[in-house]
C-alpha positions in Angstrom: 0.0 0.0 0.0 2.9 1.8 1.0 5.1 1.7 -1.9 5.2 2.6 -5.5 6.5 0.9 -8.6 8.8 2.8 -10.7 6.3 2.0 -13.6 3.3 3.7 -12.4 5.5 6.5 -11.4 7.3 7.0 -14.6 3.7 6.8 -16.5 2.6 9.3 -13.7 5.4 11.9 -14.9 4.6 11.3 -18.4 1.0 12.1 -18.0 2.1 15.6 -15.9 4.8 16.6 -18.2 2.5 15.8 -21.6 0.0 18.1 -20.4 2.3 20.7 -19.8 3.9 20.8 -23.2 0.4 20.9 -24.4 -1.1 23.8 -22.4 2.5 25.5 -23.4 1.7 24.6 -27.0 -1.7 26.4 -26.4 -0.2 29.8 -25.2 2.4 29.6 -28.0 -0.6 29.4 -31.2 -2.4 31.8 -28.4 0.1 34.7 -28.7 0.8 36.8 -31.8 3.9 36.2 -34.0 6.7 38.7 -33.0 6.3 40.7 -35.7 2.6 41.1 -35.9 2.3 44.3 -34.1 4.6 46.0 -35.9 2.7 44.9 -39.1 -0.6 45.8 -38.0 0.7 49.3 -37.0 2.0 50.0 -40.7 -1.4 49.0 -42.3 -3.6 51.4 -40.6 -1.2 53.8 -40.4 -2.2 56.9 -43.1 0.7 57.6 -46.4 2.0 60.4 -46.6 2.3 62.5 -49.6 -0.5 63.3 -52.4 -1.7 59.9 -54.1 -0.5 59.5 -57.7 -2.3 61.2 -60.4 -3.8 64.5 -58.0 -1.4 67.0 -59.6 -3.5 70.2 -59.8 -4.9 70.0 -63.6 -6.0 72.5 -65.7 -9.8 73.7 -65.7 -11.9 73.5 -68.5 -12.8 77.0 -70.0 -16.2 78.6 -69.6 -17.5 79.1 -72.5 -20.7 81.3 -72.9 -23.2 79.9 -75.7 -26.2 82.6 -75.1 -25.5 85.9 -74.8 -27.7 88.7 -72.6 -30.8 89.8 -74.7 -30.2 93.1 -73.3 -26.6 93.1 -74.2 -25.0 96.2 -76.6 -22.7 95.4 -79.2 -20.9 97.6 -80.9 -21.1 97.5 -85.5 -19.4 99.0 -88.3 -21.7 99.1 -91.1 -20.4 99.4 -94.8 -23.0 101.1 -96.8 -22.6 101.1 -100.5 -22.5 104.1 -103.1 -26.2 104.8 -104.6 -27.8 103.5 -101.4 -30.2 105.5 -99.3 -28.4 105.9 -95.6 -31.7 106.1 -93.2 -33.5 103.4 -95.3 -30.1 100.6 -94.8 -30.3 101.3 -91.1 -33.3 101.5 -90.9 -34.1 97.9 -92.4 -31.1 96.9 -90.4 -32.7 97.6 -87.7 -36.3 95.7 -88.6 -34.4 92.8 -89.6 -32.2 92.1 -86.2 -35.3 93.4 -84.5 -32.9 95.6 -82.1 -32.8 99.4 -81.8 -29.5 100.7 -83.3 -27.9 103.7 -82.0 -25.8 105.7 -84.6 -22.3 106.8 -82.7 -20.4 108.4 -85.7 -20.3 108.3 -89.5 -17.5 109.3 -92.7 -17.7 109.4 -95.8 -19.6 111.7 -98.6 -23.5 112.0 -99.8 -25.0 113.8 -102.1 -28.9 115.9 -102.4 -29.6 116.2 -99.3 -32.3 117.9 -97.6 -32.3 119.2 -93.8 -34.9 120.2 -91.1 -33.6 123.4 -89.0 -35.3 125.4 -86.4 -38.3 127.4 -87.7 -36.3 130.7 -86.5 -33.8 130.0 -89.0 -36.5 131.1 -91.6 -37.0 128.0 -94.2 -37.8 124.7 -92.4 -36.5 122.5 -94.8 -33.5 123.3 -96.8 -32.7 120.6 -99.7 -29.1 120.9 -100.6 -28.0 120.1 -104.0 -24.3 118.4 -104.8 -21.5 116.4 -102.4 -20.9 116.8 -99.1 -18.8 115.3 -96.8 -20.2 114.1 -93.5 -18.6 115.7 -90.4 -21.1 114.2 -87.7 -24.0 111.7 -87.9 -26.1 110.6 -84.9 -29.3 109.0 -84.1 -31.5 106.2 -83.0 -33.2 103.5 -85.2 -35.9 101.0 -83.0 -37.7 98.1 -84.9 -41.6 98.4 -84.4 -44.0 98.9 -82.5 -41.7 102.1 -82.3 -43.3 105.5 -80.2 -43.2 108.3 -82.6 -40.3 110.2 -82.9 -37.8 107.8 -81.7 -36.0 107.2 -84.9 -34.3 109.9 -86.7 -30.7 110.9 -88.2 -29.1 114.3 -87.4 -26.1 115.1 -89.8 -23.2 117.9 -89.8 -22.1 118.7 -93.5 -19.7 120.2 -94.9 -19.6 121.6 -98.5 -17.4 122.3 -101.4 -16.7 125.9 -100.3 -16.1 125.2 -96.3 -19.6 125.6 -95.6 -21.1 123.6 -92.8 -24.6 122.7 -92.4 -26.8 120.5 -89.7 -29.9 119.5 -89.0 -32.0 116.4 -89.1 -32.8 114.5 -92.2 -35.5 114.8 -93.9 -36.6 111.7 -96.8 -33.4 110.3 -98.1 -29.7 110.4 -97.5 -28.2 109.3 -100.9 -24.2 107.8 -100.1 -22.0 109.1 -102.8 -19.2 106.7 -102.2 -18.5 104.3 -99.6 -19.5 105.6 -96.3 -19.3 103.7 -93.0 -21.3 104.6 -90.2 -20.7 103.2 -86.3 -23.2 101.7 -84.3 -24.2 100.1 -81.5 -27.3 97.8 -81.2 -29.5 96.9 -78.5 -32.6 94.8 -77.1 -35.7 95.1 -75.2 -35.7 99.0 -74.9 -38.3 100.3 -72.3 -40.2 103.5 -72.9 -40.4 105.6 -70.2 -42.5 109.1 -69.8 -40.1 111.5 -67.6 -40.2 113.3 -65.7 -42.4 110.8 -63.3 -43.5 112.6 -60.7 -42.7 116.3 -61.4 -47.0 116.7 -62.3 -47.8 115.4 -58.3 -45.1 118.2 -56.8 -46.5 121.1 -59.9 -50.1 120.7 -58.2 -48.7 120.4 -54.7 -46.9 123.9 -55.1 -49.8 125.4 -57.2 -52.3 124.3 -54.4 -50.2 125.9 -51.8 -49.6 129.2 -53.4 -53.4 129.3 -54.1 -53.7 129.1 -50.6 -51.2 131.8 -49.6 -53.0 133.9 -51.6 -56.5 133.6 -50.3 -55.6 133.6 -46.5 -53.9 137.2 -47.0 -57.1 138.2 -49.3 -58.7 137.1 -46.0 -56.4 139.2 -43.7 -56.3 142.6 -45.8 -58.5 145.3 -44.3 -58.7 148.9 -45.3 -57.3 148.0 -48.4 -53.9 147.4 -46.9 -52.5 143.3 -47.5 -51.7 141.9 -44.1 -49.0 139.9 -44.4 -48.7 135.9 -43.4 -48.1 134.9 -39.5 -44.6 133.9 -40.2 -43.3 137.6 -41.8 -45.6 139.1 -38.9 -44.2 137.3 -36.4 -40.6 138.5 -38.1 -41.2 142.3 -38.6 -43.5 142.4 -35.0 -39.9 140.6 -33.1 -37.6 143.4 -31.5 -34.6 143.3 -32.8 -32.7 142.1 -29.7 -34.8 138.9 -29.5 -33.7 138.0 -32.9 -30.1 137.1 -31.8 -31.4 134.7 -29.0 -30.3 135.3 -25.3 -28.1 138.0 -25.9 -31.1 140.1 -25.7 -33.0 138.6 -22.7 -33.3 140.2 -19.6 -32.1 137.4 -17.6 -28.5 136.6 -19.1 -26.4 139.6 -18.5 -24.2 140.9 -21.8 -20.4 140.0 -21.2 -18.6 143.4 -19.4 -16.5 145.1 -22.1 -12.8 144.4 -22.7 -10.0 146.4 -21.0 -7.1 147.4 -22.6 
């Protein structure tokens, strides 16, 4: 009972040391490789640097395919010898269906006949020959058009210096070559100016009318009496005009001694 064969005791050994190898070979798979940390670290760690291919790269140009209906742009218009000037911009102008304003002009025409001021004497005056154009300016607008709004104004100036103006009347007949400048625009409004200068006329007319009245009220004996506010100026002595330096409460400053 006592005593114990070398056999059992030898299997007994066995049996304790296998089971420690195996629990050792547990903590061994168990623990991570020596290396693993370090790995893990590097693959959740963020590169550094810009990623290929995010060079800054050019931007495509904007490119405007409508333009603003109410844009101006600007013309040179080559009118050919024989034609009529006001009728080419004229139909220029119903064709684009934009007004056209006419900046300058050069070149010559011929038989031409101006409106000038009635105190002038003649109101039309037809000139006969070439002349050359100084000055042209006006305003062309397609219809429904107010009237009025279109019209050419020319400065001319003849064979022997002379130089005459005024607006044209019928045609203006190119003799040569002539190019006018122009500028061309869309939906024009009409406005009626001044706006509200008719509300301020009747306010100052209704107050004058009643100026008048009150001091047709306040004459007596034939003699006008004059509004409150002039009474109340001419009635003031004249040391209450300057403020307190004529009231009897506030003493005047003693004079100066030299």
């Amino acid at each position: 009972m006592g005593s114990i064969d070398g056999h059992s005791l030898q299997q007994h050994q066995g049996y304790s040391h296998g089971g420690g190898a195996g629990g050792s070979n547990e903590e061994e798979e168990a623990s991570p490789p020596p290396g693993g940390g370090s790995a893990t670290g590097s693959a959740g760690r963020r590169p550094r640097g810009r990623p290929p291919g995010s060079k800054n790269k050019p931007k495509p140009p904007v490119v405007v395919t409508r333009e603003s209906p109410n844009a101006m742009r600007s013309h040179v218009l080559e009118i050919a010898s024989g034609a009529d000037i006001v009728e080419a911009i004229a139909g220029f102008s119903r064709r684009r269906q934009r007004g056209v304003s006419v900046l300058s002009g050069s070149g010559a025409v011929t038989n031409v006949t101006l409106r000038q001021p009635a105190g002038t004497g003649a109101a039309a005056v037809a000139l006969r020959g070439r002349f050359e154009i100084l000055s042209m300016s006006g305003a062309f607008l397609p219809a429904p058009a107010p009237p009025g709004a279109t019209g050419l104004a020319v400065y001319l100036a003849g064979g022997q210096g002379q130089v005459v103006g005024g607006s044209v009347m019928g045609e203006l007949i190119a003799s040569g070559p002539v190019m006018v400048i122009a500028a061309t625009f869309g939906n024009a409004t009409y406005e009626r100016l001044p706006l509200d200068q008719e509300g301020e006329e009747g306010a100052v007319l209704s107050g004058s009318e009643g100026a008048a009245a009150q001091m047709e009220q306040q004459s007596s004996g034939g003699a006008v009496v004059p509004p409150p506010m002039y009474a109340a100026v001419q009635q003031t002595p004249p040391h209450d005009m300057f403020g307190q330096w004529g009231h009897a409460a506030v003493a005047r400053p003693p004079p100066t001694s030299f």
